[in-house]
MARGU-490597 format. One record per residue: z, y, x of N, C-alpha, C, O, CB in turn. Coordinates in pm, whole numbers, plus 50000, padded with zeros to 5 digits. Atoms other than C-alpha are relative to their C-alpha. Glycine has a CB too. Layout:
BEGIN
ZYXZYXZYXZYXZYX;...
//
This chain:
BEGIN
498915006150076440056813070202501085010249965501615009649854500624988650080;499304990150001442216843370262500125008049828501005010449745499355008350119;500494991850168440206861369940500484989349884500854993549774497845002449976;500025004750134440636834969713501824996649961502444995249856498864985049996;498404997850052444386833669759500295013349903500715014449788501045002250144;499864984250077444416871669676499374993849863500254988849794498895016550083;500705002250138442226862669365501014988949903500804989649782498294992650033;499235006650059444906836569247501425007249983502255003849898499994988250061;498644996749998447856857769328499615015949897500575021449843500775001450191;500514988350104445946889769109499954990749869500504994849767498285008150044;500025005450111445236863068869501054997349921500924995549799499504991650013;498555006250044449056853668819500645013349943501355013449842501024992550141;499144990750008450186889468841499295007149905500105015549863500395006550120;500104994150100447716904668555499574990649907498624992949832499315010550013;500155010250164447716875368299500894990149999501584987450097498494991049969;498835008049968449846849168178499714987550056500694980450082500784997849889;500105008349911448066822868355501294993250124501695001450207499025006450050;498975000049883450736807468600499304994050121498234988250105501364991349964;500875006049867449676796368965501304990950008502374997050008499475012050164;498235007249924452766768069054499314988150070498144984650090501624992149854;500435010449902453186739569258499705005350120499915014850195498894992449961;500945001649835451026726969520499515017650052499845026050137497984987849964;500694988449975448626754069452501015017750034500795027950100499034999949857;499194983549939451296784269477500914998450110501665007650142501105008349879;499594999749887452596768969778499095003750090499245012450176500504990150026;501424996049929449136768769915499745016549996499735022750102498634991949912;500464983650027448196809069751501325005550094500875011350193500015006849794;499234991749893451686822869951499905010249885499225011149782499315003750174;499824986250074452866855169831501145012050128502095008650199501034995249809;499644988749953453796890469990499265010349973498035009949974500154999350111;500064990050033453926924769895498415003650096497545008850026501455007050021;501284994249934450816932570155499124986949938497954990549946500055002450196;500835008150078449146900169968499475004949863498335003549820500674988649982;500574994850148449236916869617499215014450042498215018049978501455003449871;500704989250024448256949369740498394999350031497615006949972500675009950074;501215003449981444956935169892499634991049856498414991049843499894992450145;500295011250132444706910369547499635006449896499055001349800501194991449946;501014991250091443826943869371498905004150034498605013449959500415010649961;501435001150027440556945069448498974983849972497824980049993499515007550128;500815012850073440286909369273500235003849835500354995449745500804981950048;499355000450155441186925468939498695000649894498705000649771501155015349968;501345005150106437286921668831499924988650017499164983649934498525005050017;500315013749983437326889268937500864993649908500654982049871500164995050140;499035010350070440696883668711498715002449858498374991849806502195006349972;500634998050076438116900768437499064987049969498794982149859499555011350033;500845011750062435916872068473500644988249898500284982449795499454992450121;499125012550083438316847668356500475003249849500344994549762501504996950084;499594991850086439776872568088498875000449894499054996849778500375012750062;500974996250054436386881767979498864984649935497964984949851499435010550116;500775012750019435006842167972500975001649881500675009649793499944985650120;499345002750088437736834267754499975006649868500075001049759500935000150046;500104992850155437416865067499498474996749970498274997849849500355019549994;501184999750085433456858267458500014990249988499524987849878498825004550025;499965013450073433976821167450500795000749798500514995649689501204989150129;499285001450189436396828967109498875008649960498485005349848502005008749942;501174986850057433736855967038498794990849932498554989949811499165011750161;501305011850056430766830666989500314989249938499484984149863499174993450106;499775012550086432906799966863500315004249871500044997149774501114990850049;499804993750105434146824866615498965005549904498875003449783500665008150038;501314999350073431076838066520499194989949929498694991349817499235003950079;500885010450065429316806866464500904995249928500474987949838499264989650082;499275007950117431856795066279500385006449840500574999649739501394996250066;499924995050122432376821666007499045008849937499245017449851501015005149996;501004996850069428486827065979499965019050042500805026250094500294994249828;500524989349947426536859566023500495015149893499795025249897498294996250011;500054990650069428216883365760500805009750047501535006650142500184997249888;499004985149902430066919465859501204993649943501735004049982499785022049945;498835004650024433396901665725500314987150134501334985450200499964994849835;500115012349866432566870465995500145009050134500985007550222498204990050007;500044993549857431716894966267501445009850050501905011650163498555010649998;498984997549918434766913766231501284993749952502314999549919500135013850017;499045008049966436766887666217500224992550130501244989750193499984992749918;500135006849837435466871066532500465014550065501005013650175498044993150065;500014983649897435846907866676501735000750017502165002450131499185019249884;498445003050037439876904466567500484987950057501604988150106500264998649849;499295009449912440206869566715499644999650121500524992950174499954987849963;499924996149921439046876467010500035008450080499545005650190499814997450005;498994992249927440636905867143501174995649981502044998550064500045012949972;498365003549993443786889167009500254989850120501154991050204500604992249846;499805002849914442986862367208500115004550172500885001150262499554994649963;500024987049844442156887067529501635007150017502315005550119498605018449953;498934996749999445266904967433501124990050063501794990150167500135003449882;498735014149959447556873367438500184994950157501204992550222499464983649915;499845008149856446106859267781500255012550096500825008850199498444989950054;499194993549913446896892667959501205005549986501535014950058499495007450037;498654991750023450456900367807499995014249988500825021950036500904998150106;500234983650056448866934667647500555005350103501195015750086500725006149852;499964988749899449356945367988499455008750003500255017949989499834998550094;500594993350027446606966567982500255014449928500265026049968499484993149965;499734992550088447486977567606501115008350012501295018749950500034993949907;498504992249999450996987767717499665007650076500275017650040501384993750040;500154987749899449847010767993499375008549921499805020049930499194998050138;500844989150081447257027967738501605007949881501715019949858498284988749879;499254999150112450387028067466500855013750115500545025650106500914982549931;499134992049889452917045767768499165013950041499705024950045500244989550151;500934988349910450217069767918500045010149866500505021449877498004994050067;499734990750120449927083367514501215003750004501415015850014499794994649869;498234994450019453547087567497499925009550106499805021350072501514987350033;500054989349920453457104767815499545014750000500205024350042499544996050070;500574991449900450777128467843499935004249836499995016549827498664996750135;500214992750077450367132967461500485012249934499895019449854499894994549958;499564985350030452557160967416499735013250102498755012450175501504999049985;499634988649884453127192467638501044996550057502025003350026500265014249958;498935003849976455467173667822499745004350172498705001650231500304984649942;500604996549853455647187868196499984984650093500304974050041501185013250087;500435011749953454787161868469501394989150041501404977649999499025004050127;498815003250040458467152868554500444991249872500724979449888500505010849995;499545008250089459407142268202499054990849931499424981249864500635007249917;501055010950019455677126968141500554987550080500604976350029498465004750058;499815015149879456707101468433501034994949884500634984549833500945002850216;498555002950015460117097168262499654990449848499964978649830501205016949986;500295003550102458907091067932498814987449988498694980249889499765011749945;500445010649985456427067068059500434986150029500034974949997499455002650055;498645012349922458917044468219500964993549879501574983049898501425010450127;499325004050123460617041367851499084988849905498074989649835500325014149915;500845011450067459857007567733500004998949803499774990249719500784984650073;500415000550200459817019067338499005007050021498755012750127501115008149855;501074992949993456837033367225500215009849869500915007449771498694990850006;499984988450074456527062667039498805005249902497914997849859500225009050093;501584999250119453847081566794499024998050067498234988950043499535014449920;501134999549888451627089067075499234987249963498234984249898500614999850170;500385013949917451487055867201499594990249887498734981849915501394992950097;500505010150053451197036166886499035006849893498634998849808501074990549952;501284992850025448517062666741499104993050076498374984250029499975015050034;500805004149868446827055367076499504982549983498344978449971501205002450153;500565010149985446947020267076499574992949858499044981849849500814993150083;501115008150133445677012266713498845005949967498275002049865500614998949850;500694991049999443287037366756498814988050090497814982850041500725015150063;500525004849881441967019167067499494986049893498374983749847501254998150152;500085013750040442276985966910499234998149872498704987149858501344994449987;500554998450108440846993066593498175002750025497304997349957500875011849933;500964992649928437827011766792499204984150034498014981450015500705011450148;500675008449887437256979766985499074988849947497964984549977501134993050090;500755010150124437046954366669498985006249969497915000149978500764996949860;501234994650088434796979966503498395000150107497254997650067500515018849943;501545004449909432136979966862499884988749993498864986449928499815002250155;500235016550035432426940566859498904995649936497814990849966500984994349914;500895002650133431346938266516498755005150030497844996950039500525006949863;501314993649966428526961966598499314992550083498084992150077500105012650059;501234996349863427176952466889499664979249982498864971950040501125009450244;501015017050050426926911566708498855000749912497804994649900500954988049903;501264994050116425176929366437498795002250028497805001849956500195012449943;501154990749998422986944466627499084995550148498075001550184500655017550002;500225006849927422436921966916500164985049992499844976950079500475004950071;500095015749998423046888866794501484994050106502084999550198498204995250082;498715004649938425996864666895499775002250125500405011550177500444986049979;499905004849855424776853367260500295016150079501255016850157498314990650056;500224984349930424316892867395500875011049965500745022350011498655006149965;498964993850077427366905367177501244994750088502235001350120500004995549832;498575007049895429646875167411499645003250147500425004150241500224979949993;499904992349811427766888067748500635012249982501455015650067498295004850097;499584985649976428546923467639501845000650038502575006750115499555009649840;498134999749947432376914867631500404993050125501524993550177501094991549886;499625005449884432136895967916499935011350122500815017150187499104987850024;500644985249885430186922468153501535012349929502545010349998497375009349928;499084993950058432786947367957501404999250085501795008050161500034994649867;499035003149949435806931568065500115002250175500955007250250500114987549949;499894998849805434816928868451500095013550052500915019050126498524994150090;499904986649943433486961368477500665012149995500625021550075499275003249990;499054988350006436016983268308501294995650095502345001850081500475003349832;498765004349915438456964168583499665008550099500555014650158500224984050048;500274992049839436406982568879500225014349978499985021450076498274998450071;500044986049970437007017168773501485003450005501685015250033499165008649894;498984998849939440537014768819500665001650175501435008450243500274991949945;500044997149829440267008069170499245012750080499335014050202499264987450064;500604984749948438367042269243500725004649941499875010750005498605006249981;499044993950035441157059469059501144994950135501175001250240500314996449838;498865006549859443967040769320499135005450143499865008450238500134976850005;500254996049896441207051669588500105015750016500635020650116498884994750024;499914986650002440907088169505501075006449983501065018050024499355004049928;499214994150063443987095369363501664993250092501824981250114499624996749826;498475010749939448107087869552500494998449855500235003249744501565009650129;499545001550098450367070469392501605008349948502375012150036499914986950008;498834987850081453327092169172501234996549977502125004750000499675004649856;499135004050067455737071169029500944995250066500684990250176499644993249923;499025006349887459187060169152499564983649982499474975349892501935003449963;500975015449930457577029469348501844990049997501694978249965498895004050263;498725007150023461687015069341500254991749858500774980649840501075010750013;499645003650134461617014368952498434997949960498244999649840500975012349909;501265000150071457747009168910499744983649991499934976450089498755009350084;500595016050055456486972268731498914997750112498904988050188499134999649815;500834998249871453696981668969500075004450162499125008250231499335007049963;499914997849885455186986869286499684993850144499734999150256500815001749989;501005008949882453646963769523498785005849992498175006750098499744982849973;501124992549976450706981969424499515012050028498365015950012499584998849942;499824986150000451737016269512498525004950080497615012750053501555004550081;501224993149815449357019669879498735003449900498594999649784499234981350185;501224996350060446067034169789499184983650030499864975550095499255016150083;501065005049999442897008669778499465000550112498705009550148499375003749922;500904997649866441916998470111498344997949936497874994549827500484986150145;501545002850029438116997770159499334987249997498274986049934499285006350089;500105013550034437986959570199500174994749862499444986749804500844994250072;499575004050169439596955669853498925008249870498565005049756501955007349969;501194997150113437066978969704498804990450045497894986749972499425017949998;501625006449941434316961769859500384985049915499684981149822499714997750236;499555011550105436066929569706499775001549852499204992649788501474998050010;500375001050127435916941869371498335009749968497735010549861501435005849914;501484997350057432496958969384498584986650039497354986350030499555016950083;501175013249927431066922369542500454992949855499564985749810500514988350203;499985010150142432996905869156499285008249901498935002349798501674995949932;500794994750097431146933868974498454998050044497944996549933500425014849978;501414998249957427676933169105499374986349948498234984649991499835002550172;500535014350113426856897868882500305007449881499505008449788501014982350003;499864995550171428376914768591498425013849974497885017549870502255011049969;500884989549996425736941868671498744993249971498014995649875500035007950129;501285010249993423056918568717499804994449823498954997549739500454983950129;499715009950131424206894568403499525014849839498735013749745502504992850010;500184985250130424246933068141498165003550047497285004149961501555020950056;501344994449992420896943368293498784985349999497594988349987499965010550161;500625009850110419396905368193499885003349897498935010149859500524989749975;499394995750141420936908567867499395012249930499195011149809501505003450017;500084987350048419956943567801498825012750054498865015450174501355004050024;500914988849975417316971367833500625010350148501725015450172499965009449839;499754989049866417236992468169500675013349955501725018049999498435004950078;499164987850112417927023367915501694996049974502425005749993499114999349809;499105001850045421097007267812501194998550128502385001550134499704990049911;499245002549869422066997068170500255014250055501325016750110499144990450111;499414989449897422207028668317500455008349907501135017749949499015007450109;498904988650072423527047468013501764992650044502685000150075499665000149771;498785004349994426687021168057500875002850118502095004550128499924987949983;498634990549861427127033568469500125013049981500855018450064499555001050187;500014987749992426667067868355501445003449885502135013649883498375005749964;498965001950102429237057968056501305000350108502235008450104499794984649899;498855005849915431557042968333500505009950116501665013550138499504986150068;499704986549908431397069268596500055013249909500935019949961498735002350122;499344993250019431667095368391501644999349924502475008549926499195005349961;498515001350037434927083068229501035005850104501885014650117500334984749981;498864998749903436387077768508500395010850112501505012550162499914989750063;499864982149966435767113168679501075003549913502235002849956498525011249958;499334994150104437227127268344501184993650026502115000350072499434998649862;498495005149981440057104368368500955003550135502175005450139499904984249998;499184999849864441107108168721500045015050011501165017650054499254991850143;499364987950020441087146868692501095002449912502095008749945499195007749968;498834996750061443107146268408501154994050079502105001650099499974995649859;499235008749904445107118668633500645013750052501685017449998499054988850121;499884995449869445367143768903500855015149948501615021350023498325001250090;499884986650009446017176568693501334998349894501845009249872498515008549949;499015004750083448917160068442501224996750088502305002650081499504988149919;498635006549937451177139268685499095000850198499674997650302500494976749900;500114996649834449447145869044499504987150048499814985250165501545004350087;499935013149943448557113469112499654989549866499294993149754501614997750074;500115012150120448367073768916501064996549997501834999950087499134987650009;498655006850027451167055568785499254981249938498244979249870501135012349841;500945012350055450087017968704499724994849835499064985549789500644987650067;500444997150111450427029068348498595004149941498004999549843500665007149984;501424994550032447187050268359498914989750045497844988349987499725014550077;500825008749989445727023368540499224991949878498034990349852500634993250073;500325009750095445777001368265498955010349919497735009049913501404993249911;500794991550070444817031768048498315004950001497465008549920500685009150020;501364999349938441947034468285498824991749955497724997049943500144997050130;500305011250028440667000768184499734995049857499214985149805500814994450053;500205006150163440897002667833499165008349911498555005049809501444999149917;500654986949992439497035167810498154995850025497114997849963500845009850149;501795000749929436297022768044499124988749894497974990349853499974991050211;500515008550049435826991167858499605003649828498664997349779500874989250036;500824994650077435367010667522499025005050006498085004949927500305005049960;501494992350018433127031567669498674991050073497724995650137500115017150088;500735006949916431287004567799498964990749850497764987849842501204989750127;500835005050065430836987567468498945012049907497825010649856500824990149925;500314990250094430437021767289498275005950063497445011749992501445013050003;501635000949928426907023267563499124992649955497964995149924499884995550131;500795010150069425906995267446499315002349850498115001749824500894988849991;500194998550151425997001667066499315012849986498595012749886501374999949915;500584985650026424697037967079498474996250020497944985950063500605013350116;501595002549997421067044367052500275010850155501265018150162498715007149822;499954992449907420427062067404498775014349993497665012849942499894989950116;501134992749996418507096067457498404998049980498124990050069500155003550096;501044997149989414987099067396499395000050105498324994050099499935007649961;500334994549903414437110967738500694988350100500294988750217500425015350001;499565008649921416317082867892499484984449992499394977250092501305001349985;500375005550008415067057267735498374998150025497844987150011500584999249935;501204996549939411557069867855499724999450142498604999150193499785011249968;499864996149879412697072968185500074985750000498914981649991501045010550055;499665013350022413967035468170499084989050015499094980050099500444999249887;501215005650039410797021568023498975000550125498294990750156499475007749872;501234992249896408507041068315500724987250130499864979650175500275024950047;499655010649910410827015968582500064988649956500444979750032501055001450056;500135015749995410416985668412498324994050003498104981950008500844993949853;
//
């Protein structure tokens, strides 16, 4: 019962969902409650991720199979995705550009992250991203058909949530934890809380490797782990550490490259390899 409080009190704190009442008398809340409630942040993905492929497929079927239909469904649902997490996410990717995109030393990167306007960076960055995301959508209905186009954003959503939490495990945290939006979540990632969110990914794993060719499945962990290497060095070699900015960044980052696995044709040599285990 313990877990599923955490999973309601992660659910409240990265979307606009509200928990009240009964039930948020029942869930409780404390600072050592949220920090264990991040390793439910694939589990908030499920909910996040139901909701964007539900608009994904009602949208689709509704404005027919042409590349104007597909990326339009691709446009209403990330808006809707957007909306139900309060572009939390998007604002950490938008901040982390502002930050890190100049030669800015690590000092005034922090500083400049913490500034709630956004700048070229950041809104380069995030229409870049966002633009990126409609255009895999569209693809990957095109080219997979509605039903396997709304698992891909579903699986998508969950699993670019877990590679944040191996960034928070590998990496301390940087930022003044006094003035941080994320400061209840400063502590690193106990190992219970990863184990929590690698027990809400391991269906999404299952559910993509239904859905999808063995070739495609393991280009997407090889997509996902290597991101997030790349990311968490740069993490580590920019500002020393995470800020719950990059987090997000982490997340938005993984889940492109998650659909961008999908949509690619994979190696020659991998998809051979693939074939030989099924």
């Amino acid at each position: 019962m313990q877990a599923l409080r955490h999973f309601f009190i992660a659910l409240q704190f990265f979307t606009r969902i509200p928990v009240t009442g009964a039930l948020a008398a029942w869930v409780g809340f404390s600072p050592a409650m949220l920090r264990a409630a991040a390793g439910h942040f694939p589990g908030v993905g499920w909910v996040v991720g139901a909701a964007g492929a539900a608009a994904f497929a009602l949208a689709l079927a509704a404005l027919g199979g042409t590349v104007a239909g597909a990326w339009a469904a691709a446009l209403l649902c990330t808006a809707a995705t957007v909306w139900l997490t309060g572009a939390f996410h998007e604002d950490g990717l938008a901040d982390t550009c502002d930050g890190l995109g100049g030669s800015a030393q690590r000092e005034r990167a922090l500083v400049i992250m913490k500034d709630s306007r956004i700048g070229s960076y950041g809104t380069v960055g995030l229409c870049l991203a966002l633009l990126l995301k409609t255009a895999l959508l569209a693809q990957l209905a095109a080219q997979w058909g509605p039903l396997r186009a709304a698992l891909a954003l579903l699986c998508g959503h969950v699993l670019s949530r877990l590679m944040p939490l191996f960034i928070m495990r590998w990496l301390p945290y940087v930022s003044d934890a006094d003035a941080a939006k994320s400061k209840p979540l400063a502590d690193d990632v106990s190992g219970p809380a990863l184990l929590a969110g690698l027990a809400w990914s391991l269906p999404a794993w299952a559910l993509a490797g239904w859905a999808f060719s063995p070739a495609r499945l393991l280009a997407c962990a090889a997509m996902l782990a290597l991101l997030t290497w790349r990311l968490g060095r740069l993490w580590q070699r920019r500002l020393q550490g995470f800020t719950g900015d990059v987090l997000g960044a982490t997340q938005q980052v993984c889940e492109l490259g998650f659909y961008l696995a999908l949509a690619a044709s994979p190696p020659s040599w991998l998809a051979a390899w693939a074939a030989g285990l099924s």
